[in-house]
N, C-alpha and C positions, 0 to 999 in steps of 0.2 A: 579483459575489458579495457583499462587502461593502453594498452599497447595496441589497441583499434583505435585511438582518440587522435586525432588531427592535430594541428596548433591552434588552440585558442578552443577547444573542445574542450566541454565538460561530462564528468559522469562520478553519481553520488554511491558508494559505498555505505550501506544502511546495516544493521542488525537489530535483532527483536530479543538484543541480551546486552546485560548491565556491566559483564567481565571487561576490563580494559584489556586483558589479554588476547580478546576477540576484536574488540574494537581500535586505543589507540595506538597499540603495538601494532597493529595492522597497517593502519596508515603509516608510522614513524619509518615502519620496514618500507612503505612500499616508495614511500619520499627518500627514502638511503639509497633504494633498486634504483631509480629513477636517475640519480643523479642531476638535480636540476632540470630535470624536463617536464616535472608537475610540478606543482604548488596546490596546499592547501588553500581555499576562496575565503576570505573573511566575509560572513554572511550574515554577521548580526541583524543587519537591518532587513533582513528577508525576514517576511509575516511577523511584525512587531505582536502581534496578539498572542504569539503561543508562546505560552510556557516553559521553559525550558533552560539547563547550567552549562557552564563552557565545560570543554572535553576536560580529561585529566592530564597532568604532568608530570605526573608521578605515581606509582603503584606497584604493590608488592605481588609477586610472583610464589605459588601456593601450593604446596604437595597436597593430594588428596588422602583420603585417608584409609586406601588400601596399602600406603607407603610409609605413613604417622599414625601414630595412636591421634594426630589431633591434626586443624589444618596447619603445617608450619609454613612458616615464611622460608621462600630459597633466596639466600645470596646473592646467586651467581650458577650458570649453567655448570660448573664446577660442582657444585654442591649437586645439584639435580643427578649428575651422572652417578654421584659418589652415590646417592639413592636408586639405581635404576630406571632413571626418567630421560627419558630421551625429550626435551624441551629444546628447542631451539633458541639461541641467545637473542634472538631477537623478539622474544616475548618480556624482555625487560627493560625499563624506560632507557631511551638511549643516553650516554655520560660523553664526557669528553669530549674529545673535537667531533663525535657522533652527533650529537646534542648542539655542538655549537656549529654546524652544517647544516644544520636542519631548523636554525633558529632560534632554540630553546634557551630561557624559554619565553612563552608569547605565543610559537604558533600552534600547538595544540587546544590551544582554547576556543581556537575559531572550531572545533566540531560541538552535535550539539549535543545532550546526555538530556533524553525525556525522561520524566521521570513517575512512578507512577500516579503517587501522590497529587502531583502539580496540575494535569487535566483531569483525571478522574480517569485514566487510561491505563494502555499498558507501557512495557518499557520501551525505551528506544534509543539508539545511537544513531547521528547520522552524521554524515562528512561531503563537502564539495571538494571535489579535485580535478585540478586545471590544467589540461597541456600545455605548457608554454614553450619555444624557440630552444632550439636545441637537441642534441641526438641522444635517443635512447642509448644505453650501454647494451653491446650485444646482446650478454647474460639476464637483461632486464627479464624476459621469459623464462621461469624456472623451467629447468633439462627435467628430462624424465627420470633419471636417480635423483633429484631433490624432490621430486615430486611423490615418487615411493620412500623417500624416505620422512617427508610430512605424513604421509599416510599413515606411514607404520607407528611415528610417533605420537598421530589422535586415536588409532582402533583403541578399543577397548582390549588389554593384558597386553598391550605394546611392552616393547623392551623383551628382553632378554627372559623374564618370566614366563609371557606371552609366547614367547620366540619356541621356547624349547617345552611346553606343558605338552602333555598328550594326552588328546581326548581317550575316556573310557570307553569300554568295548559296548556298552553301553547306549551311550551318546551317538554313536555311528548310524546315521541314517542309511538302511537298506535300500529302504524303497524308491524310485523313481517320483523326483518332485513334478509337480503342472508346471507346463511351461508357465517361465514369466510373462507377466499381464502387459501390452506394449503401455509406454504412459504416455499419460495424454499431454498434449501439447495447444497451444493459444493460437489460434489461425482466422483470418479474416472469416466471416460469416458468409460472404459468397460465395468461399470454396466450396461448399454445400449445396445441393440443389434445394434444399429443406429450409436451413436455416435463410439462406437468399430468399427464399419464398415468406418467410417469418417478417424478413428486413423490409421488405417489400410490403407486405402489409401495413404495418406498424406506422413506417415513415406515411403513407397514404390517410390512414385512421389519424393519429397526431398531424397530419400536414409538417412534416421534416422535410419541406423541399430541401431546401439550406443547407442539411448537412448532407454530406455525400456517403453514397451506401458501403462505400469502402473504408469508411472510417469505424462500422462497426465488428466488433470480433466474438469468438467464444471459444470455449476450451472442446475440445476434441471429444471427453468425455461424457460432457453436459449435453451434446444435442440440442443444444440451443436455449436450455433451460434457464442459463443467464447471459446477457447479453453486455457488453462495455463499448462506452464511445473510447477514441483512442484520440487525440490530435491529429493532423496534418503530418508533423515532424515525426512523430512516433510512428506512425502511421507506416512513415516511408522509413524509416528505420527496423520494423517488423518483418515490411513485405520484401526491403533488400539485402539483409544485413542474412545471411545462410549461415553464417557463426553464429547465435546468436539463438537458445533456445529458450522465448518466453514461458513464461509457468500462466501469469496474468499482468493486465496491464491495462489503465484507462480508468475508467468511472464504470460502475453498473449500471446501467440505465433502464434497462428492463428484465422482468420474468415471465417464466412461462406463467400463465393465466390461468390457477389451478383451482379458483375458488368462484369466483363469477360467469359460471359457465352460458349466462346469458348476455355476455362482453360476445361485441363481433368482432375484436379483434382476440389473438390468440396467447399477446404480448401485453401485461400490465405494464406500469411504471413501477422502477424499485425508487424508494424515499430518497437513496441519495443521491440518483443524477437527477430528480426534478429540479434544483437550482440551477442546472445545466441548459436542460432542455428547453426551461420555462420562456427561454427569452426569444427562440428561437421554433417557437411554436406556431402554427396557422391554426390549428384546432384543437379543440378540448383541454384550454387555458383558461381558467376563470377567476376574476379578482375579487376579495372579498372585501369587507371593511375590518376591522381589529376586530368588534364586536363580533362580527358574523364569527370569524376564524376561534376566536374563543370559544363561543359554542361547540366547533369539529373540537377542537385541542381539548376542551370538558371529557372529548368521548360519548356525546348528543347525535345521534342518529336526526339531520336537519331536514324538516320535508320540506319542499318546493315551498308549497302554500304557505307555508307557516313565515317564511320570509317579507318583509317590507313589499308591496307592490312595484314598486320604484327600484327595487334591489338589482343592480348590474349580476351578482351571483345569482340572482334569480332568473336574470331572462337571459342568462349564458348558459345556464343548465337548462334551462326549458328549450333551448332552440337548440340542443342536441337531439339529431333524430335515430340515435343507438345507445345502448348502457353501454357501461366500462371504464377503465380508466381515467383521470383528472389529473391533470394542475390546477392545485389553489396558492394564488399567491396574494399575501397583504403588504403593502404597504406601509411601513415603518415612521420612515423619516427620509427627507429629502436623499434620493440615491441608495435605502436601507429597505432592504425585502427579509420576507420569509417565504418559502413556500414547501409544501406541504401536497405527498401522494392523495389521491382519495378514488372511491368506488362510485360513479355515478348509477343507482339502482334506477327502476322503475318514476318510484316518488320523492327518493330522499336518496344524502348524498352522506359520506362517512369515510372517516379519513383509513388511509390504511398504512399505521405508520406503527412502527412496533415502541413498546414504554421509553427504553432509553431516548431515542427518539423526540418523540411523542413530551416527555419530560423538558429535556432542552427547548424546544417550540415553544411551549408554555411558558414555561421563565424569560424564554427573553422576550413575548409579548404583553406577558404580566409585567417586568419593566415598564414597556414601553407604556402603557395602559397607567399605571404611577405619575410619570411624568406629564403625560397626557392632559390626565385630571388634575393636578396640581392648581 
């Protein structure tokens, strides 16, 4: 990925693991590979709200414990070998004039380490890295014997153990396995004549003039069953880049419609592209007051009638002429929104947001409702 980045391109290196071995050894190597033609981005001040510790600078490299009676600390790739670990030296923090080329220390702390603790989530690593002015070193692309030989040193019974065991006569599969299953792959939603049909709807039922039908996608797999906006930039980096095999990418913004079978459209909203969508909606938008919205967020099934006669949510849902799908959004504070999926029935409307969800909404409109009344 790196070695497709232009000058003055970026591309973030993420993981969903805590190991610095995975994570700033990674980056350290691949800022050594590079020879000055990346940089790490100092990005503190990206989304001041979230949570989050600077990378590490330091870190102990760790035999497992088919190699120790317990986890020990390794030295030095010296020491790994002396154990039969084939670990590459650059799983440990860099020293010397390694360390002093690459900054250190200072620049490993611009990555960020989520942690789980700190949002109520899961783990996370993340790193910006920048191309800047200057030529890659040829070698910057690991050759294909470094590459088999990173392979051989993550399989599981790598090394020399591994190398020379042999399966029991036992273990020897006779039989003819099924062919492997093709995997599915992230491709515009037009490719389809199905899902283009799904898009096409949806955008008509919501009124999505606005956004263009090519900015939605789905996995190969799904049939359409979820759907993701993508940006503009992504967009065109998806539909050009033929290196380049996404798994997923963009916001969800809709699903298959498996519960309101009297929705005329075929596509609900998922909860978390309504903040998306909402602003850029022509129909089946509707804004409530706090109060109203507390009611949905209670988990109150709201009928029409039961509403203020004067209520905007009232005569935004009564001058829908089909069930199905909603945006409710309230109103906070000057330029502060929430908004929130929901199911418009027959007579009453009811949010369709799952707990987790559903829990956060509440809270931060009980807040608001706090200060409110003050």
């Amino acid at each position: 990925g790196a070695a497709q980045l232009r000058v003055g391109g970026r591309m973030v290196y993420s993981t969903c693991a805590l190991s610095p071995v995975e994570n700033e050894a990674v980056v350290a190597a691949l800022l050594q590979r590079a020879a000055g033609a990346l940089q790490l981005v100092a990005c503190e001040d990206l989304l001041p709200g979230l949570l989050r510790r600077p990378g590490l600078e330091t870190w102990e490299v760790r035999a497992g414990a088919r190699h120790c009676k317990s986890a020990t600390s390794l030295q030095s790739p010296a020491e790994a070998k002396e154990r039969g670990l084939k670990i590459p030296a650059s799983a440990w923090p860099p020293a010397g004039e390694a360390a002093a080329s690459l900054g250190l220390p200072g620049v490993l702390r611009h990555c960020w380490r989520l942690y789980p603790h700190l949002g109520d989530g899961g783990g996370f690593f993340v790193s910006l890295l920048e191309r800047v002015p200057g030529p890659l070193p040829p070698d910057f692309v690991p050759g294909k014997e470094e590459e088999e030989a990173a392979v051989e040193a993550e399989a599981p019974g790598g090394g020399e153990e591994g190398a020379d065991a042999e399966l029991p006569e036992e273990a020897v599969c006779k039989e003819a396995l099924p062919e492997a299953q093709r995997e599915a792959t992230f491709a515009s939603a037009l490719a389809s004549e199905r899902t283009a049909a799904l898009i096409e709807e949806a955008r008509e039922f919501y009124g999505l003039d606005l956004l263009p039908a090519g900015n939605f996608f789905v996995r190969t797999d799904g049939d359409g069953r979820n759907v993701y906006l993508v940006s503009d930039a992504l967009r065109d980096v998806l539909c050009d880049s033929q290196g380049i095999k996404a798994m997923v990418a963009g916001v969800r913004v809709f699903d298959e419609n498996r519960f309101l079978k009297s929705s005329a459209c075929r596509l609900r909203l998922a909860q978390e592209g309504a903040r998306w969508l909402a602003p850029v909606m022509l129909r089946r938008h509707c804004l409530a007051d706090p109060d109203e919205m507390m009611l949905l967020l209670e988990g109150q099934k709201v009928i029409f009638s039961s509403l203020n006669t004067d209520s905007p949510l009232r005569a935004c849902l009564e001058a829908m002429d089909a069930q199905g799908s909603v945006v409710v959004s309230c109103e906070l504070a000057a330029g502060a929104e929430i908004h929130a999926a929901a199911e418009r029935g027959a007579e009453c409307l009811s949010l369709f947001v799952n707990q987790h969800e559903l829990r956060e909404l509440r809270e931060c409109l009980a807040e608001f409702l706090v200060l409110r009344d003050r």
